[in-house]
N, C-alpha and C positions, 0 to 999 in steps of 0.2 A: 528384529529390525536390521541384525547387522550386516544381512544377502541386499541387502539395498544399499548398492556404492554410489549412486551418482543421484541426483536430483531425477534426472530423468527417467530414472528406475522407479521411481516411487510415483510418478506420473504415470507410467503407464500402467502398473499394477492400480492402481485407485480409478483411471478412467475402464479399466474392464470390471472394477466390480460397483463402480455407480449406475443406480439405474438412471434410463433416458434421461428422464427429467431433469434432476437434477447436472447430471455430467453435462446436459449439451447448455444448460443456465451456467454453470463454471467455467467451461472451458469457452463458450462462443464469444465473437466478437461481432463489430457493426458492419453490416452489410456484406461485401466481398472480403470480409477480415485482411484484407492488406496489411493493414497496419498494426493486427495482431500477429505474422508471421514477421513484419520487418522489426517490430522492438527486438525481437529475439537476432534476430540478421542482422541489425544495425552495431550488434554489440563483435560481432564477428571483422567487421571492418576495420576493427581499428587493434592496435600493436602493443605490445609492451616490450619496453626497451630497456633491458637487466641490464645494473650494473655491477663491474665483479668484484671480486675482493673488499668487499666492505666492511665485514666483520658485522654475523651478522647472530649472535651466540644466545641474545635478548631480543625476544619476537614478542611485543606490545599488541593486541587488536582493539585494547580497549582506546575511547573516544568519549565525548561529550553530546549532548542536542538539550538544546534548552536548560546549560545547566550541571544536568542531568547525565552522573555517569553513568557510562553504557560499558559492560564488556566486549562486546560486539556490534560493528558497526549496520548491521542489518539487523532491523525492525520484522515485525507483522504489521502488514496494511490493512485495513477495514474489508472484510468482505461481507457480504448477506447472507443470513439463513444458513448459519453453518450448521444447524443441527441436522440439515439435508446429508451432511457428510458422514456425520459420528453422533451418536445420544448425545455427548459431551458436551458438543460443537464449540463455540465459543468459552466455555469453561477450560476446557481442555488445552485449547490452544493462547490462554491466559497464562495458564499454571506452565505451559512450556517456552514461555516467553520471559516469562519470572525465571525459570531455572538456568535459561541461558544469560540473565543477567542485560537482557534488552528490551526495547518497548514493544507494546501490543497493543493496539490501536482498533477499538470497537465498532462496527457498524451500528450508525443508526438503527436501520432495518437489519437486526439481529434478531435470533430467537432466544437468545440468554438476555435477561433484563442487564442495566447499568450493576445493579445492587447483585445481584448475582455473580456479577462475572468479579465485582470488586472483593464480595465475600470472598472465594473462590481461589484468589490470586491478589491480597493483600499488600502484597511486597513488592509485587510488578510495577513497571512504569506503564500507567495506563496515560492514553491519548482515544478522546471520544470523538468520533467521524461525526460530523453534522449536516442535517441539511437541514433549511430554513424553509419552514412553512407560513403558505398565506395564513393561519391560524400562530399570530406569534406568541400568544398565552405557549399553543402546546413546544413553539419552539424552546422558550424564556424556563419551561418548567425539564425541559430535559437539560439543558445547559445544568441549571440548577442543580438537578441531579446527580450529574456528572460529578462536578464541583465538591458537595457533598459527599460523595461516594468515594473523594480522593484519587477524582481524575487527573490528569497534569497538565493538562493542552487538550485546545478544541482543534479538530482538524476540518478545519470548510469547507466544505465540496463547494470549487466555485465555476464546473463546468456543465453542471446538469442544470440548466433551466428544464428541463425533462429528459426522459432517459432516448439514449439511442435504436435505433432500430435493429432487434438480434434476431435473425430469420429461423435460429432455431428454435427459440422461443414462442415465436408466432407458429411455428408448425406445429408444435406439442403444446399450447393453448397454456404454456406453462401459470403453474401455479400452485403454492406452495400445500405441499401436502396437508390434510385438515388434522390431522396430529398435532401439528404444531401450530405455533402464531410466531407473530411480531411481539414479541416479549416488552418490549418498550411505551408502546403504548395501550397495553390492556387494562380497558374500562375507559380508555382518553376517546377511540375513534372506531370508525368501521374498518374491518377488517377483509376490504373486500379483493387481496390479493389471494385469499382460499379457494377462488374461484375465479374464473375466463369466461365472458359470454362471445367474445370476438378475440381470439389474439392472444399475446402475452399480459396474464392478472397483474403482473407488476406494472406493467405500463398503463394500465388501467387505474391501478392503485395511487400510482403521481400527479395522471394527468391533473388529478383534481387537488390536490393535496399541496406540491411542491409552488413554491411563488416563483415565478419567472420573472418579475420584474425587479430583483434584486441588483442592487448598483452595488461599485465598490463604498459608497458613501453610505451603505446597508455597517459596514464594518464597524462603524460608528455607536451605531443604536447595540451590538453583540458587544462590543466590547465595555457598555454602558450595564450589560445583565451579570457581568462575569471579571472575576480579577483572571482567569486563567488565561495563558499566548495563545495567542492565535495562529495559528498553520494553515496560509494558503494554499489547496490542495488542487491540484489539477492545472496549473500556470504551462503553459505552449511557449508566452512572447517574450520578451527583455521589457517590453512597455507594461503586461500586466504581473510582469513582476517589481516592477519600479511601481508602479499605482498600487501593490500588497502593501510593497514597503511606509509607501507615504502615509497610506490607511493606517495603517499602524500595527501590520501580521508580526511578528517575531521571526517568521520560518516561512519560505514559500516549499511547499513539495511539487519537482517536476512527474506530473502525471499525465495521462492521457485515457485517465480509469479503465485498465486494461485494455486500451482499443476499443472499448465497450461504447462509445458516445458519436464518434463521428471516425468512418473512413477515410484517409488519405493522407490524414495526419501526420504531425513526424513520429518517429520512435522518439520516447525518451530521451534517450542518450543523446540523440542527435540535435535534440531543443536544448538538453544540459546546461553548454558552454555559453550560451546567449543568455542564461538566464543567469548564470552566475556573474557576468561580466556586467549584467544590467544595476546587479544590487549589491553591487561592489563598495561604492559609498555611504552603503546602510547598513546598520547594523542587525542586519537577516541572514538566519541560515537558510543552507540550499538541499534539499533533501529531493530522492528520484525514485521512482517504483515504476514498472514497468519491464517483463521479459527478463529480468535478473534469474539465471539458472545457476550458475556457479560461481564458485571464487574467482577467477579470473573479470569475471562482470563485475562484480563488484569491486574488484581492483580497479578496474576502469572508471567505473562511475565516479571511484574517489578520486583519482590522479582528473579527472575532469570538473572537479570543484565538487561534487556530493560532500556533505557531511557524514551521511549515511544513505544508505538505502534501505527500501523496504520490499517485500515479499508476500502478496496475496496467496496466486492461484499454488506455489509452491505450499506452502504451510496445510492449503485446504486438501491437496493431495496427500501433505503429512498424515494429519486429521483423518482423511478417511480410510488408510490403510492399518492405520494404528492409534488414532487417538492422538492422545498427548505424549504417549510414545513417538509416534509417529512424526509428529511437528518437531520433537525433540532430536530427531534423526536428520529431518530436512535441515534444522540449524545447524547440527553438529558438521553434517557434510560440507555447508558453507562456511562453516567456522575452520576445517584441516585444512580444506582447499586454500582458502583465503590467507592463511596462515604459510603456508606449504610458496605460495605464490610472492607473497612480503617477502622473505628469507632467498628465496631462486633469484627474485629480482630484482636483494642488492638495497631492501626499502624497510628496514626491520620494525621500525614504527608505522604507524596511521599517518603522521605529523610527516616522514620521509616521504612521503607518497607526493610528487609535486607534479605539474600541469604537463614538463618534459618528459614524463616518463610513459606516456601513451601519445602516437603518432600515429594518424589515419593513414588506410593503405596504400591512397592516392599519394601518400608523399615519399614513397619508396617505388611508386609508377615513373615518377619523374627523372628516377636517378638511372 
């Protein structure tokens, strides 16, 4: 793994050896994917501004979320059906998320059960991705599970009232190989993203499935099944990060689930600072995922109020070049770089990292 120098290395080796299906399910975004090129561009915009001579001999990257220390301040986010990547899939990228001493945060719609992936990677900070079905027995019994299994944090998807429209998905009639399942709920439901009779089988799979009529006052009745915090996952505004708060989240995560949901959107980063500023007076952390490729990004993220970041489409590239090798590589790259960047710019801790130290480009347009 160690000819793989950059994040972006291990990206493009993994999209030439995934087939169709699955690569253009990973990599695609909604619609004219705008907003899956600009997370990545938005993070280019903006500056970091070293300072010298600080003495800089103790390089800290460990941090907190919920608690919970972390060696490093970047997470794994939820993705789907990571056994489409590696046999392992989600096991794999458990056990490298344990070893870098940071959380790993499951998808719902996984092919590795809860009990699995807990077996697997014991020691991890697991965080269980949710989403909330019209059927709330099967939602109340996955919670449960979770819970049980020595999960740490529920993460809500609270921007899918149904999924966004991915055109590559609808071309390749995607759906998920019959090798595998939805590991989560087998023997609970029908299974019927194994197959497409129009379009993309996942979108098929929700339409019926997911409740769209979920209010933030829904937070109430979840947090009535479960002692575990809640992480509002997918927050855009400063107001639906203030209504996380009041509901009673612990954590809002700024996402925009990969660009996956609606075009036009902001990048991440670019929603970041609004939403930090929103829940200022609450006792919530702010956490971002979204187009993160290197340590300098996540430099960023944090000097803009992140607590941490986390890292989907990176990890699943780990994953499919190498396994839990592999994800172990994508961390460590972000772990020197990150490291490498604290030290150059003058900020040796997580805690130095403050709001002055990154400046949009526009404000050196002016001068």
């Amino acid at each position: 793994m160690e000819k793989y120098i950059s994040v972006q290395d291990i990206e493009n080796a993994a999209l030439a050896r995934l087939p169709r299906n699955a690569r253009d399910y990973y990599k695609s975004g909604a619609t004219e994917e705008q907003t899956l090129g600009e997370n990545r561009s938005a993070f280019r915009k903006l500056r970091i501004r070293p300072k010298c001579l600080i003495g800089v001999s103790d390089c800290d990257l460990s941090t907190t979320a919920l608690g919970a220390r972390v060696a490093l301040p970047v997470g794994v986010s939820p993705t789907a059906m990571q056994r489409m990547a590696h046999p392992d899939g989600e096991l794999a990228n458990a056990r490298a998320a344990q070893a870098a001493g940071t959380i790993f945060t499951l998808s719902t719609i996984s092919t590795s059960s809860i009990e699995e992936v807990a077996e697997a990677a014991p020691d991890a900070i697991k965080w269980f991705q949710l989403y909330i079905y019209k059927d709330r027995e099967v939602t109340k019994r996955l919670v449960q599970r979770a819970e049980k299994a020595g999960f740490k944090a529920i993460a809500l998807t609270v921007d899918t009232p149904l999924f966004g429209i991915r055109r590559a998905d609808v071309r390749n009639q995607f759906a998920l190989p019959g090798h595998l399942k939805l590991a989560n709920f087998e023997g609970m439901m029908s299974n019927k993203i194994n197959s497409s009779s129009n379009g993309s089988g996942l979108n098929e799979y929700v339409r019926d499935l997911f409740d769209k009529s979920l209010t933030w006052d829904d937070i109430a009745w979840l947090k009535s099944i479960t002692s575990l915090p809640i992480v509002a996952k997918g927050v855009l505004r400063g107001c639906d990060a203030a209504r996380a708060a009041r509901a009673g989240c612990a954590a809002v995560l700024v996402s925009n689930h990969g660009a996956r949901q609606l075009d036009g959107v902001p990048a991440t980063i670019e929603a970041l600072p609004e939403i930090v500023a929103a829940v200022k007076k609450y006792n919530v952390e702010v956490y971002m995922d979204g187009g993160v490729m290197t340590g300098t990004d996540v430099y960023k993220a944090l000097a803009l109020g992140a607590k941490m970041v986390f890292v989907g489409r990176p990890a699943l590239w780990g994953l499919t070049v190498g396994g839990q090798a592999g994800v172990a590589r994508v961390l460590d790259i972000l772990r020197t770089e990150l490291e490498y960047t604290l030290q150059i710019a003058g900020t040796p801790t997580i805690a130095d990292i403050t709001r002055d130290m990154v400046r949009h480009e526009s404000e050196y347009a002016k001068l």
